[in-house]
N, C-alpha and C positions, 0 to 999 in steps of 0.2 A: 447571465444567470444560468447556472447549468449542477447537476445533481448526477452522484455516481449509486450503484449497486455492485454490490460482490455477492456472486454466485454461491454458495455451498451445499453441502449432501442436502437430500430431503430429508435423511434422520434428523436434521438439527429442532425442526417442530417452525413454529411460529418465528416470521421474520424477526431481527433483533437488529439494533443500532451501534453503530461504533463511533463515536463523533458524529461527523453529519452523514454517515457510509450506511446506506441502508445493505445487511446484509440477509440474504435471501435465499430460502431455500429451492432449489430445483431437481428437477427429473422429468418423469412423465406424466400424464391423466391430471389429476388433481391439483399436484404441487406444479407442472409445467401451467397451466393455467396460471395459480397463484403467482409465481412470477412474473409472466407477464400483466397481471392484474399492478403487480407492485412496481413494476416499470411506468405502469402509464399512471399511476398517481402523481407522477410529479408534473408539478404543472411550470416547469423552467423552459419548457420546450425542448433543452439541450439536455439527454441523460446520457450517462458513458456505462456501461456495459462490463465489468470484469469478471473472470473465474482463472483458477490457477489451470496448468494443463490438464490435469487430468479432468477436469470437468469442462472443455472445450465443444463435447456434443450436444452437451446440454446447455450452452452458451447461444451456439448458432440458431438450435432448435428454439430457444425462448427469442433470441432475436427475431428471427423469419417471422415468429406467429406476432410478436407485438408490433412487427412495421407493416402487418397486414392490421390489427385491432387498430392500431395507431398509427394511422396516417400523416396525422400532422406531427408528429412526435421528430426529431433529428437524433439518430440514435448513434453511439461510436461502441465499437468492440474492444475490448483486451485481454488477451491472453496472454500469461507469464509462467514462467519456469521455476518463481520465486515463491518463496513460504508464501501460503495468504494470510499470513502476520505481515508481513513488506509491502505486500499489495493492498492492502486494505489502510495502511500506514500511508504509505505514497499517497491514494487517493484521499486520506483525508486531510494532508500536510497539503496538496494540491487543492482541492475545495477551502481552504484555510486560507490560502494564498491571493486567488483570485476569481474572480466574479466572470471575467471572460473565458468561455467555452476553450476555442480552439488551443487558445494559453493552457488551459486545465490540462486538455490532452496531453498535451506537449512535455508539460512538465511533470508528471508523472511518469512517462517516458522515464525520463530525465534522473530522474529520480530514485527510479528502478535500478538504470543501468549505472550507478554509486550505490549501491547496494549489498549488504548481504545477508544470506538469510539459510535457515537452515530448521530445523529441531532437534531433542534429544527425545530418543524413543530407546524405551526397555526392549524393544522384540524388533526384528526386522524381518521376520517370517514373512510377512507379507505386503513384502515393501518392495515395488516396481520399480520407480524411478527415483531417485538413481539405484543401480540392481546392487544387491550388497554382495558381497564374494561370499562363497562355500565355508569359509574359517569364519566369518562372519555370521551366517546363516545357522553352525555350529553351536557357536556360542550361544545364540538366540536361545538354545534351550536351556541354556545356565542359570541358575537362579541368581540373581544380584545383578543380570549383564544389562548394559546401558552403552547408545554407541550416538557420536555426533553426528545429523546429518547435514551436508551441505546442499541444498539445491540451487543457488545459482549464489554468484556463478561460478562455472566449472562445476556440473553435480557431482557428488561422491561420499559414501560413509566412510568418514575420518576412524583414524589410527586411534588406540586407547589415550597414548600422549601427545599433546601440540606439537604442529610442526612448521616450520618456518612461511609453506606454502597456503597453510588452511585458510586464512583469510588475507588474500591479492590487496594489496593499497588499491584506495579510489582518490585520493590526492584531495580531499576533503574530511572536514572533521565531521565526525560522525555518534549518534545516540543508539548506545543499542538496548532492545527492547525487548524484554522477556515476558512469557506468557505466566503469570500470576499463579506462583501452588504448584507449577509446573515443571520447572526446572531444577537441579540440581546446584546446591553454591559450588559446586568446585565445577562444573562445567560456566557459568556463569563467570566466576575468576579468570576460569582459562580464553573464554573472548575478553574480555574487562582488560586485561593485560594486552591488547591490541594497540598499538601508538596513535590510533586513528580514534579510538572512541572518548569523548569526554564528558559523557554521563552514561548511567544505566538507569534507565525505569518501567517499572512496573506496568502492564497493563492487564487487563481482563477482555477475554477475546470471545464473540461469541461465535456461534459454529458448530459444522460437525464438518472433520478432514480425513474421517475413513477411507474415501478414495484416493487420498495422498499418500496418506502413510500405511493405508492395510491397518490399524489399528487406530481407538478413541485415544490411547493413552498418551500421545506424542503433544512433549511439549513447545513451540514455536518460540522462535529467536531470531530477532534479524537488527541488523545495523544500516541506520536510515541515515542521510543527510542531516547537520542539524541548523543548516539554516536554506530551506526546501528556496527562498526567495531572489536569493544570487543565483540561481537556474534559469530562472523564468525569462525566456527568449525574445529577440529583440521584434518588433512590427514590420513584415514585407508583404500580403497580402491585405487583400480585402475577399471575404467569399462574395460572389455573385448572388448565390440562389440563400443564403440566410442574412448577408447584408453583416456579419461581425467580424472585427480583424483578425489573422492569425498570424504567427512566427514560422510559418510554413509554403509552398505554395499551394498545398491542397489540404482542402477544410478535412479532418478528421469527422466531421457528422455528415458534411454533405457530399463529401468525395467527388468534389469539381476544383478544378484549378480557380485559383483564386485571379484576382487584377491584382497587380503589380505595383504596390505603393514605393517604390524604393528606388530610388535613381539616382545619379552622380548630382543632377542639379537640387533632388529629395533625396538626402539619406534619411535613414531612421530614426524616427525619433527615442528609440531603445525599448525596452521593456514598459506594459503599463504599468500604473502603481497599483500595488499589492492592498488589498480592503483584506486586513489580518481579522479574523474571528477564531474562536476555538478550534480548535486539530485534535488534537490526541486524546482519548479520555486516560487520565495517569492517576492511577489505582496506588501506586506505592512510591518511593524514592529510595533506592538500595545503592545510593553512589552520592556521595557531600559533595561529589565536584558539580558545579553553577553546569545548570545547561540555560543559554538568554533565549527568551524566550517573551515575546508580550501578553499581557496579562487579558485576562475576558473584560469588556468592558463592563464594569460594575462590582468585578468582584476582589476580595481582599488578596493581595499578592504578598507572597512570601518572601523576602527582600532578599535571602540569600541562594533560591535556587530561580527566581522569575516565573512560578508557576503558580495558577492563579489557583486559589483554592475555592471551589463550589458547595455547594449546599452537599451536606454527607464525607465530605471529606476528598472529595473524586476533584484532581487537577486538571485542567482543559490546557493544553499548551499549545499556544499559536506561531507561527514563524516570525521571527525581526522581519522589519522593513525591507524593500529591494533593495541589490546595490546596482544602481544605473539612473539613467535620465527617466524622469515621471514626465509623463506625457501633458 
């Protein structure tokens, strides 16, 4: 059992929920406290730690204090280059996925790096990373202007028209996700038209990413794996100091080398199986092509997109089954 947090601005106010992703705001005094408050509420023992780069010192800083507050706690880190629309995505496609810790890591990794992610923001005046050009920065004072950002991978603010390099193949079919009220249809067409994506859907994100974009008004876009399960890595450890197996040889929470389950006379017995529960909370569906998807237990599914529909109208979409040997 193990439980993730995404970091963001402390303008956001009051932590909010994306799926199972608790997201949290951080900084100093008050709100650095309050996250580490909201780290050590979970009682899974296993929590993973994320915030996008730009909020990295405030990552460490919340960590350092809550592995002194929380001693017993096993805590992992991640930082990414990628929207935290992606990041917050991966970690709940991966808490979706499985119940074992070091696997959670792993495959949010995983996850990441098939990814793409980016937004579209009206201003780039005050947009660091990726740096926008001078013609760029220009135009920023135009009334009407609007420009794509890419942040991973390869960061860089895109040309007004598509170009054959904006979005790299990941050799996986993929769902891309837009941030709800936020985006523009013809920026939305112009990823949708990607060979790789075969659905779009809607979400509601909460948050505050001023220190990403230099501005509230950018709105997040990222193209996620859409079956998180065919990821999930095969068994060659065991940690020592937590006793749970990984796909690795060193525990992401306890950062020791694990024992060695894996030998010519013991190969692997593959990935464990996947305990599917809700993932996404999917606020709209702006694309009739099926994304598969298993449905929440209990709730009425929608027979032609596989998304289970919740009280209010809000879809919860969970990953298909693994593809490999269940343990």
């Amino acid at each position: 059992m193990w439980s993730c947090v995404l970091l963001t601005d402390a303008a956001a106010g009051e932590p909010r929920t994306f799926g199972t992703v608790d997201v949290v705001p951080a900084g100093s005094g008050g709100a650095l406290m309050a996250a580490v408050n909201a780290v050590g509420l979970h009682a899974t023992g296993h929590v993973l730690v994320a915030a996008p780069a730009a909020l990295s010192a405030e990552l460490a800083t919340t960590l350092t204090v809550a592995a002194g507050r929380w001693p017993d706690l096993r805590l992992a880190r991640l930082v990414s280059t990628h929207a935290p629309l992606a990041i917050v995505s991966a970690l709940a496609l991966a808490r979706a996925t499985t119940e074992y810790p070091a696997f959670g890591v792993r495959l949010v990794e995983s996850l990441l790096q098939r990814s793409w992610s980016g937004a579209w923001t009206p201003d780039v005046a005050r947009l660091v990373h990726p740096a926008p050009s001078l013609a760029q920065h220009a135009r920023s004072l135009l009334p009407g202007a609007g420009f794509l950002v890419r942040q991973a991978p390869d960061p860089g603010v895109l040309g007004r028209e598509a170009a054959a390099g904006d979005v790299p193949p990941a050799g996986v079919d993929r769902v891309l996700l837009v941030e709800q009220g936020t985006v523009p249809a013809t920026v939305v067409g112009r990823l949708e038209r990607d060979a790789e994506v075969t659905a779009v859907r809607q979400v509601e994100f909460p948050g505050s990413w001023r220190s990403v974009y230099g501005t509230d008004r950018a709105g997040q876009v990222a193209m996620v794996p859409a079956r998180p399960a065919a990821l999930l890595g095969a068994v060659s450890h065991s940690c020592p100091a937590c006793g749970h197996e990984q796909p690795t040889a060193v525990c992401p929470f306890c950062h020791v080398i694990g024992h060695s389950l894996v030998s010519v006379a013991r190969p692997s017995p593959g990935p464990p199986p996947p305990t599917p529960r809700a993932g996404l909370p999917i606020t709209g569906l702006s694309s009739g092509v099926p994304f598969t998807a298993q449905a929440t237990p209990g709730a009425a599914t929608t027979p032609t997109t596989g998304v289970a529909m919740t009280g209010g109208g809000v879809g919860a979409v969970a990953p298909p089954p693994a593809a490999g040997a269940a343990r």
